[in-house]
C-alpha positions as MATLAB code, in Angstrom:
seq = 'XXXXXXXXXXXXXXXXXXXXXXXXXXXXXXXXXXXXXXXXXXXXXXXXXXXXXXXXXXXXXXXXXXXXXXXXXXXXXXXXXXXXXXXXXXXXXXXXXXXXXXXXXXXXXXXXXXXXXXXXXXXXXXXXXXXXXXXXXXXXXXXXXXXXXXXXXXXXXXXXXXXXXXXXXXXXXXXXXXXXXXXXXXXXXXXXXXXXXXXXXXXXXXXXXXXXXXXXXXXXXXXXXXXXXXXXXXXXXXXXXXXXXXXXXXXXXXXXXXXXXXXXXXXXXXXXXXXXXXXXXXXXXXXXXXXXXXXXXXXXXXXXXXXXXXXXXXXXXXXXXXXXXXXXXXXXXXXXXXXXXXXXXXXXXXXXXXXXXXXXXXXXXXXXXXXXXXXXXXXXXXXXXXXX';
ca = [
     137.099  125.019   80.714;
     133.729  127.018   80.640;
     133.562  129.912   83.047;
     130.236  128.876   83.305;
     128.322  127.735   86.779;
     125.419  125.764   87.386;
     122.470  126.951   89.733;
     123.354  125.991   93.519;
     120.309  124.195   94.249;
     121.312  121.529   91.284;
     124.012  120.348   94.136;
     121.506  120.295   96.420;
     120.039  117.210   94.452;
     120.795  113.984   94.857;
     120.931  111.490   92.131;
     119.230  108.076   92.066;
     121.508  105.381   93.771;
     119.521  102.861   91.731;
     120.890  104.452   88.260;
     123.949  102.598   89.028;
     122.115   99.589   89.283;
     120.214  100.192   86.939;
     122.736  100.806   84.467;
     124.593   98.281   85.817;
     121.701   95.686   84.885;
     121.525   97.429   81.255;
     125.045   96.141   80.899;
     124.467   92.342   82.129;
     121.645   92.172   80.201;
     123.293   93.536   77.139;
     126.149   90.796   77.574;
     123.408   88.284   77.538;
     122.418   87.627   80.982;
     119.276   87.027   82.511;
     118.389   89.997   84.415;
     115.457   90.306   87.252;
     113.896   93.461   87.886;
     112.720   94.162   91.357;
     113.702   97.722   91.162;
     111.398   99.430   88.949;
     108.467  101.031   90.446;
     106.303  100.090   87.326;
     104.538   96.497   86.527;
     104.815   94.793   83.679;
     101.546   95.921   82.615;
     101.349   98.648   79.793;
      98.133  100.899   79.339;
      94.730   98.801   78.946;
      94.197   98.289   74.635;
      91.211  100.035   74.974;
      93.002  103.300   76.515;
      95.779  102.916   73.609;
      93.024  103.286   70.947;
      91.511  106.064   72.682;
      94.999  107.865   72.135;
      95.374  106.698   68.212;
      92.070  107.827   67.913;
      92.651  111.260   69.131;
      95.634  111.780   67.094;
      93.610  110.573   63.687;
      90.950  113.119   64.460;
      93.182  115.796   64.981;
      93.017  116.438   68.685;
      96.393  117.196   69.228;
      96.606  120.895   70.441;
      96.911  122.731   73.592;
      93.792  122.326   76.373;
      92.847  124.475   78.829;
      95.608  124.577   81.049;
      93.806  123.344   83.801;
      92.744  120.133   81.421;
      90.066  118.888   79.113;
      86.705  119.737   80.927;
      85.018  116.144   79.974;
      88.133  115.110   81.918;
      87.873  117.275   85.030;
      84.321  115.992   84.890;
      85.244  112.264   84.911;
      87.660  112.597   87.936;
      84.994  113.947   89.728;
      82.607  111.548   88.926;
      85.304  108.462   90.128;
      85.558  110.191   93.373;
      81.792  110.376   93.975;
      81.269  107.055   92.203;
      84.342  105.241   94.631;
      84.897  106.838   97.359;
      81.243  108.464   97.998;
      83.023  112.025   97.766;
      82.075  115.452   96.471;
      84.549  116.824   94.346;
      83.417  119.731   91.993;
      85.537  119.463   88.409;
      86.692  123.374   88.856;
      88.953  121.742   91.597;
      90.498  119.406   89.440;
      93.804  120.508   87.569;
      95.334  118.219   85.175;
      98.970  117.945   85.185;
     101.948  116.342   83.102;
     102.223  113.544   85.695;
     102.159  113.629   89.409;
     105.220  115.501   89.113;
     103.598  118.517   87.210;
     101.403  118.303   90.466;
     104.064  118.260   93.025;
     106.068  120.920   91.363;
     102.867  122.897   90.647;
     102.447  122.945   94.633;
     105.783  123.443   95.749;
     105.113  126.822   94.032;
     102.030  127.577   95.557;
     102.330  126.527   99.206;
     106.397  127.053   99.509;
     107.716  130.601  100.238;
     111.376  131.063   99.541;
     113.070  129.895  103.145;
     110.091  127.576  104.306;
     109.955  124.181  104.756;
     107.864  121.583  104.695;
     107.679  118.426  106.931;
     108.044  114.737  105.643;
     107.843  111.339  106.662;
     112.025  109.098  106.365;
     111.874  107.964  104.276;
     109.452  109.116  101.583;
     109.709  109.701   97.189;
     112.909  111.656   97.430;
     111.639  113.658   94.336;
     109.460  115.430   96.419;
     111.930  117.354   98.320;
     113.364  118.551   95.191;
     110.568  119.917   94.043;
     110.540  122.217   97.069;
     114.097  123.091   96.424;
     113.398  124.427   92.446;
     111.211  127.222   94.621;
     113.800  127.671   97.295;
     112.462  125.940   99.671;
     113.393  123.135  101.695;
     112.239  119.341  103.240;
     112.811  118.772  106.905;
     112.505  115.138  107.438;
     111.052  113.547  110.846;
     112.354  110.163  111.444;
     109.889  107.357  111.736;
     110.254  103.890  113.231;
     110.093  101.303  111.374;
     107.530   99.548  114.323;
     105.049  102.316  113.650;
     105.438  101.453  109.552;
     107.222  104.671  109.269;
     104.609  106.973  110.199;
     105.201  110.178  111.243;
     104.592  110.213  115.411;
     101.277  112.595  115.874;
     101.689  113.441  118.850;
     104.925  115.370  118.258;
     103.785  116.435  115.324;
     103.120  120.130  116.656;
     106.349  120.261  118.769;
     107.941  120.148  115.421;
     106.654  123.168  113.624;
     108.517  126.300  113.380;
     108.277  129.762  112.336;
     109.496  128.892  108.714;
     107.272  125.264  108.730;
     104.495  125.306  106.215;
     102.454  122.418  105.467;
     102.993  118.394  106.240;
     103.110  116.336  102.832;
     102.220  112.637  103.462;
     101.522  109.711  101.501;
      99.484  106.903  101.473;
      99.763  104.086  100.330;
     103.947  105.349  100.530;
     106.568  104.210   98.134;
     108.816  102.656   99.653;
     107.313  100.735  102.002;
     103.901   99.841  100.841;
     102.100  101.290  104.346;
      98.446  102.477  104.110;
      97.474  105.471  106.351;
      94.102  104.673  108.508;
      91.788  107.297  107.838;
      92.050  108.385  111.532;
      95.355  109.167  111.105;
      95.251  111.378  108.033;
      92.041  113.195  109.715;
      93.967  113.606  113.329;
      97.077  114.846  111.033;
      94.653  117.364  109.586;
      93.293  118.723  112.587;
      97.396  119.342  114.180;
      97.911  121.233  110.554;
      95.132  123.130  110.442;
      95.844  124.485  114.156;
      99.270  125.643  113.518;
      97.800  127.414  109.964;
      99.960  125.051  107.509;
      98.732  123.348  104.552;
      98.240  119.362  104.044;
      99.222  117.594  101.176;
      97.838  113.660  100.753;
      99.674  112.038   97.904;
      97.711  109.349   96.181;
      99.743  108.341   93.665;
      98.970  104.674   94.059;
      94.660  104.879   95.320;
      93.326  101.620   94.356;
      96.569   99.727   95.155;
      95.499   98.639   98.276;
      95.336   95.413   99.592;
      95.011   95.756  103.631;
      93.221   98.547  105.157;
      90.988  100.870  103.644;
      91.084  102.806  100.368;
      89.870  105.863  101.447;
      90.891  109.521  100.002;
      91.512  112.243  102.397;
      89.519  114.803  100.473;
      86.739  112.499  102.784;
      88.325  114.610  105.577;
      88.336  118.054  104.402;
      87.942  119.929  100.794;
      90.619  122.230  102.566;
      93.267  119.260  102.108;
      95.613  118.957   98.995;
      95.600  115.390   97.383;
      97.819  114.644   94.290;
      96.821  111.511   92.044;
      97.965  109.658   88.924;
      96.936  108.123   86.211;
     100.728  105.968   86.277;
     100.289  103.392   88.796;
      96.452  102.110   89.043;
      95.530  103.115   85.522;
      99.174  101.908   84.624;
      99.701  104.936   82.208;
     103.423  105.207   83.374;
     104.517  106.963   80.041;
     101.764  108.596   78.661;
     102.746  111.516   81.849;
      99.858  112.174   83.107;
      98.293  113.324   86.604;
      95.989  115.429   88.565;
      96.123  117.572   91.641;
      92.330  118.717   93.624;
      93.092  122.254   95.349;
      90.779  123.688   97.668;
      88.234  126.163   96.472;
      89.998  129.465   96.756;
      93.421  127.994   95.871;
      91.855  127.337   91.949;
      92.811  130.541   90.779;
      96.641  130.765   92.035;
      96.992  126.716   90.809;
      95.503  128.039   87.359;
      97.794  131.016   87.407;
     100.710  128.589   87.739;
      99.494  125.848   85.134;
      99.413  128.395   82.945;
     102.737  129.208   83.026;
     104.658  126.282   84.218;
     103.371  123.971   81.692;
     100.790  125.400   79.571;
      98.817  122.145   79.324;
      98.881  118.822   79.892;
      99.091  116.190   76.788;
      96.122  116.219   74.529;
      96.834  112.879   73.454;
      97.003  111.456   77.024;
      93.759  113.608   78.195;
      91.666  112.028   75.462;
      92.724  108.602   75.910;
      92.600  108.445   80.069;
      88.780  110.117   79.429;
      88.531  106.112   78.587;
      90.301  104.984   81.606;
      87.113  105.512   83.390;
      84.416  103.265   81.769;
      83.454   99.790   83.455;
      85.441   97.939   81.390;
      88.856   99.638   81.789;
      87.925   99.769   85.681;
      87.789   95.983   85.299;
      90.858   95.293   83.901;
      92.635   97.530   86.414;
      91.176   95.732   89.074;
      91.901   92.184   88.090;
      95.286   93.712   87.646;
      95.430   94.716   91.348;
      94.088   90.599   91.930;
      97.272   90.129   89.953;
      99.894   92.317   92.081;
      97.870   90.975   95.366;
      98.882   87.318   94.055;
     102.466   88.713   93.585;
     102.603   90.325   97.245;
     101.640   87.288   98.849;
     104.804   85.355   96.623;
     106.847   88.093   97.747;
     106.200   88.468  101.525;
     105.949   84.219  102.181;
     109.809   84.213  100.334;
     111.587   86.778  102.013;
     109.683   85.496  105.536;
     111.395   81.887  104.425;
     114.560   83.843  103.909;
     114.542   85.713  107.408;
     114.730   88.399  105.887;
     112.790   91.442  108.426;
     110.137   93.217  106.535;
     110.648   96.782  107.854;
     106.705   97.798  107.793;
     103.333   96.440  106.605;
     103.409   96.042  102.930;
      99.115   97.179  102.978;
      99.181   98.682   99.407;
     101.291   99.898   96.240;
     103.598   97.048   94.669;
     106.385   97.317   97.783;
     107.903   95.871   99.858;
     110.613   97.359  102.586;
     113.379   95.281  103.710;
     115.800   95.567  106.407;
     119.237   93.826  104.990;
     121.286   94.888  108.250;
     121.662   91.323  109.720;
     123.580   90.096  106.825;
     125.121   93.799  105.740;
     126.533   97.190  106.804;
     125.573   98.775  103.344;
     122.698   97.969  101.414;
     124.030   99.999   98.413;
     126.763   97.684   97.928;
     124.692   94.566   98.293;
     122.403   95.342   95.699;
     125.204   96.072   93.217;
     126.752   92.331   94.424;
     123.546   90.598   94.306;
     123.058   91.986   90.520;
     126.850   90.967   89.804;
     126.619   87.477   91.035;
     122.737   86.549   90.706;
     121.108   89.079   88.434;
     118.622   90.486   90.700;
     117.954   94.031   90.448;
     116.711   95.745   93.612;
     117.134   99.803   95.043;
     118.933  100.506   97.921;
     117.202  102.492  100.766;
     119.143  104.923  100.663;
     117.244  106.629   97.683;
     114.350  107.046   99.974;
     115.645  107.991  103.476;
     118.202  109.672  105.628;
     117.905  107.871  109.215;
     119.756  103.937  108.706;
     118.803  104.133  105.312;
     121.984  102.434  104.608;
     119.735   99.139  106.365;
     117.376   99.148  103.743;
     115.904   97.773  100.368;
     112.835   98.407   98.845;
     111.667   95.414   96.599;
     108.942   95.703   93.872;
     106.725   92.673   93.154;
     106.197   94.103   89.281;
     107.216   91.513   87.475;
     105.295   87.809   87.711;
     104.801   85.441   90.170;
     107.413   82.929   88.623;
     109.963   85.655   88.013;
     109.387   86.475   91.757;
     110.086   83.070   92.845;
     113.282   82.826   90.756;
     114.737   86.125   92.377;
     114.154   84.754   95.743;
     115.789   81.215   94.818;
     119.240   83.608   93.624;
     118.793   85.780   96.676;
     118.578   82.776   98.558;
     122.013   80.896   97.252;
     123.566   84.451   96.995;
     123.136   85.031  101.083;
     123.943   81.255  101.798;
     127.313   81.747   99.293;
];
């Protein structure tokens, strides 16, 4: 056996409970069964045809080296434009740094707001990725348990009773995988202002903007250039594998963020730049939103069936493509019942547990990514698997 040791922090990180389902599915649906997938967090939509030949196009003329690290300027340029053009914001494109993915982003940050032995506050549950970014820059996550009767929002009023010497910043997300809640903008601002007295640092991810369905779509760089905000071009743009995202940094944080591009990832794809540079005309914007018509249809399917099933949605499902379920009235361990619900009916869903610490074992986050039909079906099995 190898004398060799891995770092400590790999312990530290916990490995998706849904792999097993997921691989679990992968096996049904190898041996011919006819699998339903509520557990991805991605639709069945792939990249709009006109973003595709954007990409080809790059590649046949050639446009496949390194960028700036910071991203393609005419790039930098259109994400400012969107937020001035959609959400009535300033946003000057020296702000903007392109990243591979949101998670280039969140790692990027985690390095530049995260001191070795610092934490950071965060919603349970939240993206458990997140946290693990903090820990590649020895750092921690100290999560705050929400209530599910407050849509799993971080209490305000404590907020400041729960910093420490060590605390610095509050990450937040809206609208929040897993449970589909949308922050009001009074919330995000009155977050802000609790921050900004105790000298931390606010991070806003945005991962899904657009996605939103109740409430208002709103970015928190409305509230204050001083706030971080992390974006993708994955979930609205539906870009999932082309990896790439964006983070907008204050004004005197663009040279350390640059600093750290630089040498965490060099640049971005070229390939990806050039084609989302597309993602932005009227036409594209079209097609995304009678896409979001198309998951609103598909929220509606979802929240009527699992109402008709008694089944307790845990908060208001306002945006992404999720819904948050509490399973406790017909089982102690939601792990367990998603792995017998894919055994006997062929319904794929992740356990709770992925996402949160406090009764997470309650929990199951469903994703209405697949069609309104295939929706329906899943809820007919779920149906005859609880009445079995």
């Amino acid at each position: 056996m190898s004398m060799q040791r891995l770092a400590k922090r790999v312990e530290q990180i916990a490995p998706f409970q849904v792999m097993a389902v997921m691989a679990r599915a992968k096996q049904l649906q190898a041996a011919g069964e006819d699998v339903i997938h509520l557990e991805v967090g991605e639709p069945d939509f792939s990249a709009p045809e006109a973003v595709n030949e954007a990409g080809k196009a790059a590649i046949s003329a050639g446009k496949t080296g390194y960028t700036a690290a910071t991203g393609l300027p005419k790039l930098r340029h259109a994400i400012s434009e969107f937020y001035q053009q959609r959400y009535q914001v300033d946003v000057a494109p020296e702000r903007v740094i392109v990243t591979p993915g949101a998670s280039g982003a969140l790692l990027l940050l985690s390095s530049l707001m995260a001191e070795v032995g610092s934490e950071v506050l965060m919603p349970d549950p939240c993206y458990p990725c997140n946290r693990h970014f903090l820990l590649q820059v020895g750092a921690k996550a100290r999560m705050l348990e929400c209530a599910s009767v407050n849509n799993f929002e971080i209490d305000l009023d404590s907020l400041a009773a729960q910093w420490r010497e060590q605390t610095t910043g509050l990450w937040l997300a809206s609208p929040a995988n897993p449970t589909g809640s949308v922050l009001s903008k009074d919330y995000v601002a009155k977050a802000w202002d609790i921050v900004k007295q105790q000298g931390g640092h606010l991070l806003v991810d945005e991962i899904y903007q657009g996605l939103v369905f109740e409430g208002e779509d709103f970015t928190a760089l409305s509230i204050s250039d001083d706030i971080f905000v992390v974006n993708s071009f994955s979930k609205y743009f539906a870009m999932t594998g082309w990896r790439l995202g964006w983070v907008v940094v204050p004004e005197w944080a663009i040279e350390g963020a640059t600093k750290l591009a630089q040498n965490l990832f060099i640049s971005a794809s070229s390939v990806a730049q050039h084609a989302a540079l597309r993602a932005f005309q009227p036409d594209v914007l079209a097609e995304c939103e009678a896409r979001r018509q198309t998951l609103a249809k598909r929220r509606v399917t979802l929240i009527k069936g699992l109402q008709s099933l008694g089944l307790p949605i845990a908060s208001a499902p306002q945006g992404a493509f999720y819904v948050y379920v509490d399973v406790s009235s017909i089982t102690s361990d939601a792990m367990q019942w998603c792995l017998d619900l894919l055994q006997k009916e062929f319904v794929a869903l992740t356990p709770g547990a992925d996402f949160g610490m406090k009764d997470a074992h309650k929990y199951v986050r469903f994703a209405y990514t697949c069609d309104c039909e295939r929706i329906e079906q899943a809820l007919e099995r779920i149906k005859r698997f609880i009445q079995a």
